[in-house]
ZAPAGU-639307 format. One record per residue (C-alpha): residue number from 1; y, z, x; residue in three letters. Coordinates in steps of 0.5 Angstrom, whole numbers, plus 500, padded with zeros to 3 digits. Example, Ala and Ser with C-alpha at 12.3 -4.5 7.8 and 13.67 -1.06 7.14 Angstrom:
BEGIN
<node><pos>1</pos><north>491</north><up>516</up><east>525</east><code>ALA</code></node>
<node><pos>2</pos><north>498</north><up>514</up><east>527</east><code>SER</code></node>
//
This chain:
BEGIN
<node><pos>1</pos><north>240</north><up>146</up><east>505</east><code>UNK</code></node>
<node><pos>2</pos><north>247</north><up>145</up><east>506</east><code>UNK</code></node>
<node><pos>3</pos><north>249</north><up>151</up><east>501</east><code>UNK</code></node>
<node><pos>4</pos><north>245</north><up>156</up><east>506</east><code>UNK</code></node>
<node><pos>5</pos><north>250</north><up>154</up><east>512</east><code>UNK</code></node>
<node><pos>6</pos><north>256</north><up>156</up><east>506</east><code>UNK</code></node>
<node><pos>7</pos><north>252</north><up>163</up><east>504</east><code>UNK</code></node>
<node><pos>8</pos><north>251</north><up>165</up><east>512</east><code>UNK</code></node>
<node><pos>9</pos><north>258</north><up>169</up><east>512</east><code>UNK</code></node>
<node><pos>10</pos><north>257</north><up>172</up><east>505</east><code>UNK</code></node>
<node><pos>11</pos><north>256</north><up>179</up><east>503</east><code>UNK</code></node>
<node><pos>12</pos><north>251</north><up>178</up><east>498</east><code>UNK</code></node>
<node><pos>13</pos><north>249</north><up>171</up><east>494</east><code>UNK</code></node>
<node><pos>14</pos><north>247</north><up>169</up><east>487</east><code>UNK</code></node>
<node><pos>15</pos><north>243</north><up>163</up><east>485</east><code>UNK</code></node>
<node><pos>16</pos><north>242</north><up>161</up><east>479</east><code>UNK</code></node>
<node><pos>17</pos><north>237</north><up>156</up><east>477</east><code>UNK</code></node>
<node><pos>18</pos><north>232</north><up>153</up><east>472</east><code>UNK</code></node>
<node><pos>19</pos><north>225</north><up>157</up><east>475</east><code>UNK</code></node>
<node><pos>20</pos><north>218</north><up>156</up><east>473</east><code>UNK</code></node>
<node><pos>21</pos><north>214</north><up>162</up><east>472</east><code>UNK</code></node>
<node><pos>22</pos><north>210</north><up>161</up><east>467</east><code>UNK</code></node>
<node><pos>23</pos><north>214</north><up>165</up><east>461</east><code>UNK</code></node>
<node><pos>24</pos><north>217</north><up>162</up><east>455</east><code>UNK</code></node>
<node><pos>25</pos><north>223</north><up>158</up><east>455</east><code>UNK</code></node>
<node><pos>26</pos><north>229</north><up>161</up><east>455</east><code>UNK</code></node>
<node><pos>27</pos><north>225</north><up>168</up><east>459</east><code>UNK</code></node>
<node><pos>28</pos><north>231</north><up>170</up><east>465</east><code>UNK</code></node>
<node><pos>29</pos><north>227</north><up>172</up><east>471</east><code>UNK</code></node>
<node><pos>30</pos><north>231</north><up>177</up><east>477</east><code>UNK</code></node>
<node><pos>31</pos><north>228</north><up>176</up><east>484</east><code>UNK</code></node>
<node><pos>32</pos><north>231</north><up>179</up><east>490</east><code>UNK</code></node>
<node><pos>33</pos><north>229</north><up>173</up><east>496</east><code>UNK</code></node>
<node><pos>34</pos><north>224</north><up>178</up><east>499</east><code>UNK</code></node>
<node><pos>35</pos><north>219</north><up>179</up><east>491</east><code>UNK</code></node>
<node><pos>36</pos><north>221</north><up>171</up><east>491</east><code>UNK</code></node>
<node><pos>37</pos><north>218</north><up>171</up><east>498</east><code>UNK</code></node>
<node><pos>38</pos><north>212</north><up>175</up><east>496</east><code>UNK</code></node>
<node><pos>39</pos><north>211</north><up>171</up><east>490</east><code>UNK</code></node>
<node><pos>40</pos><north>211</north><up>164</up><east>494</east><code>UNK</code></node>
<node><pos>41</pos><north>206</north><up>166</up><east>499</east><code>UNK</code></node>
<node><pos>42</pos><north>202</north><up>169</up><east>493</east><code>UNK</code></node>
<node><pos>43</pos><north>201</north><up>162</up><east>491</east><code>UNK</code></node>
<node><pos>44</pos><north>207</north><up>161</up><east>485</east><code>UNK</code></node>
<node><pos>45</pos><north>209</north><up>155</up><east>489</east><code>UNK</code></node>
<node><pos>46</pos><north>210</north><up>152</up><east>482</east><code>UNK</code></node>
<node><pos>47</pos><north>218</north><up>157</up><east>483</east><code>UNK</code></node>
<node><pos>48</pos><north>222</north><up>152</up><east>483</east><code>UNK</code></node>
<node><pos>49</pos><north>224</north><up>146</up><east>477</east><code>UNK</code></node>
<node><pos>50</pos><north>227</north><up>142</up><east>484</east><code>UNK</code></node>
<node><pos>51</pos><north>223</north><up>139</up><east>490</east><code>UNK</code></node>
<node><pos>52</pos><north>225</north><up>143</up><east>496</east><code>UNK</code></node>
<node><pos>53</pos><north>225</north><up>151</up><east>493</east><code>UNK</code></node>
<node><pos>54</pos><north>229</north><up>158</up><east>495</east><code>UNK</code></node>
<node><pos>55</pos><north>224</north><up>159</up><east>500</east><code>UNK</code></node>
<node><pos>56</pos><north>223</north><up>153</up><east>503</east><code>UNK</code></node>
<node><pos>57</pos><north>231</north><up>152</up><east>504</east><code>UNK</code></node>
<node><pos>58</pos><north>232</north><up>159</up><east>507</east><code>UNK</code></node>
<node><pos>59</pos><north>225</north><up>159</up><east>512</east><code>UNK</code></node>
<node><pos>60</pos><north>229</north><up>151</up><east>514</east><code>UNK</code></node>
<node><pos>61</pos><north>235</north><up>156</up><east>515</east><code>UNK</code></node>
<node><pos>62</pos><north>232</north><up>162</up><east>518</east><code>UNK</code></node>
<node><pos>63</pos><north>229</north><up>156</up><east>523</east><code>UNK</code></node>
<node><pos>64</pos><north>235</north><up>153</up><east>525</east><code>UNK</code></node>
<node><pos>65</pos><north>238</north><up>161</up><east>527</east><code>UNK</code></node>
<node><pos>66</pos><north>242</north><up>162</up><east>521</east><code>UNK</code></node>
<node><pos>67</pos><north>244</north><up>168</up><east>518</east><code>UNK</code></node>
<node><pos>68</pos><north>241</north><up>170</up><east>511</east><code>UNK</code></node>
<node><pos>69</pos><north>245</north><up>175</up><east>506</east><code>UNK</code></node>
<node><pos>70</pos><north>242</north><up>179</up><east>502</east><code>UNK</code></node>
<node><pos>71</pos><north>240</north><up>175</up><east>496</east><code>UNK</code></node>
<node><pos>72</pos><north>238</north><up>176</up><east>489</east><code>UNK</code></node>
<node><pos>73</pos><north>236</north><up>169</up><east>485</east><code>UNK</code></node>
<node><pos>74</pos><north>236</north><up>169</up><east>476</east><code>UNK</code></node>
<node><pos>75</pos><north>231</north><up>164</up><east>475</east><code>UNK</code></node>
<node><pos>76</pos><north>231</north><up>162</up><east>467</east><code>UNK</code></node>
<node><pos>77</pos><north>225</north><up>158</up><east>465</east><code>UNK</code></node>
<node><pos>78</pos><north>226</north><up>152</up><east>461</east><code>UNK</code></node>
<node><pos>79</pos><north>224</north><up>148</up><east>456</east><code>UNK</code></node>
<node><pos>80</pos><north>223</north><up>141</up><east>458</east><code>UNK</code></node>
<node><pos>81</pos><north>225</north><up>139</up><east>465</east><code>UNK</code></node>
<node><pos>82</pos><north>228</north><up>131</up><east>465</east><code>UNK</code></node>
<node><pos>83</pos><north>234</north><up>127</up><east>465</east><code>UNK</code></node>
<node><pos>84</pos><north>239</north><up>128</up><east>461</east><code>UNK</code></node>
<node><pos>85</pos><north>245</north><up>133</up><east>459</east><code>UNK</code></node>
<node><pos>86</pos><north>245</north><up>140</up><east>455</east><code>UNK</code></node>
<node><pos>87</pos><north>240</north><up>145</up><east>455</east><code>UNK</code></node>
<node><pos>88</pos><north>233</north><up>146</up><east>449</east><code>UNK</code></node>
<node><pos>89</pos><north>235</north><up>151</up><east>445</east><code>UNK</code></node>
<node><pos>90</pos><north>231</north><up>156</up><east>447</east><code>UNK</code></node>
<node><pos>91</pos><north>236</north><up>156</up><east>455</east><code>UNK</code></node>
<node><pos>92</pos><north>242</north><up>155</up><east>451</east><code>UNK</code></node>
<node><pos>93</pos><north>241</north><up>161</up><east>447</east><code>UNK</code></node>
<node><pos>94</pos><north>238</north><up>166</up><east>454</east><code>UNK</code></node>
<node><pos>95</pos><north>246</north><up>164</up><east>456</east><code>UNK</code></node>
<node><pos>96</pos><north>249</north><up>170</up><east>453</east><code>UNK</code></node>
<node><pos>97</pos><north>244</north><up>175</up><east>457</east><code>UNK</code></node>
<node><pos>98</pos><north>244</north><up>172</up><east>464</east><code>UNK</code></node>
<node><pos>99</pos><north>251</north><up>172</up><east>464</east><code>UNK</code></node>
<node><pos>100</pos><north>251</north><up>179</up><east>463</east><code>UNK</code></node>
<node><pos>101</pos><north>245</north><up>180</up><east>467</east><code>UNK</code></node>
<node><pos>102</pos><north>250</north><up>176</up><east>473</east><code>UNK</code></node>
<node><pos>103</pos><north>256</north><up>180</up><east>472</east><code>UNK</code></node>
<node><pos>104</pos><north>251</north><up>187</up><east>472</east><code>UNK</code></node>
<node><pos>105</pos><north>249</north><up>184</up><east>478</east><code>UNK</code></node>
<node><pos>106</pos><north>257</north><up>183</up><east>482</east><code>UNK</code></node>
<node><pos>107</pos><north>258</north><up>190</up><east>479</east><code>UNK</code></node>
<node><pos>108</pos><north>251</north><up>192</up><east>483</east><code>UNK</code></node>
<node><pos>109</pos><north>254</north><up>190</up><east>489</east><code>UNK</code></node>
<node><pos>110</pos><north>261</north><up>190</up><east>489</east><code>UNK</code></node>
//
């Protein structure tokens, strides 16, 4: 939620996190806010590997009178989601592929 009072002047923002969705580990997800929206109020309430989601803290923010820019989230879907460091093998190996389809999406909105 902190973040979203940092995005309220941006031009565009991108996330970038861990989603469930129900592929294999390692599958990268895009989603403009308004499909990741759509999908939350179909009942995917199983989105996000955290306890408060994008959409939570963007309704939070549009509550309080924010600004909400235009926002696109690359989700990938893990392995195993616990303590620890690095990734499982199968998001290590999807790195490659979402920074390019991040760096496609800067160009997008540049």
């Amino acid at each position: 939620m902190a973040a979203m009072m940092e995005f309220a002047d941006a031009g565009h923002v991108i996330l970038i996190d861990a989603m469930r969705a129900g592929g294999a580990p390692g599958t990268i997800y895009r989603l403009t806010l308004e499909e990741l929206e759509g999908r939350a109020k179909a009942g995917a309430s199983d989105l996000s590997a955290h306890g408060l989601g994008v959409v939570e803290a963007v309704g939070l923010a549009r509550a309080a009178g924010m600004r909400v820019p235009p926002t696109v989230v690359f989700g990938v879907e893990p392995g195993e989601v616990a303590f620890g460091e690095g990734l499982s093998p199968a998001v290590e190996a999807a790195m490659q592929r979402l920074v390019a389809a991040v760096r496609e999406e800067i160009a997008r909105a540049s």
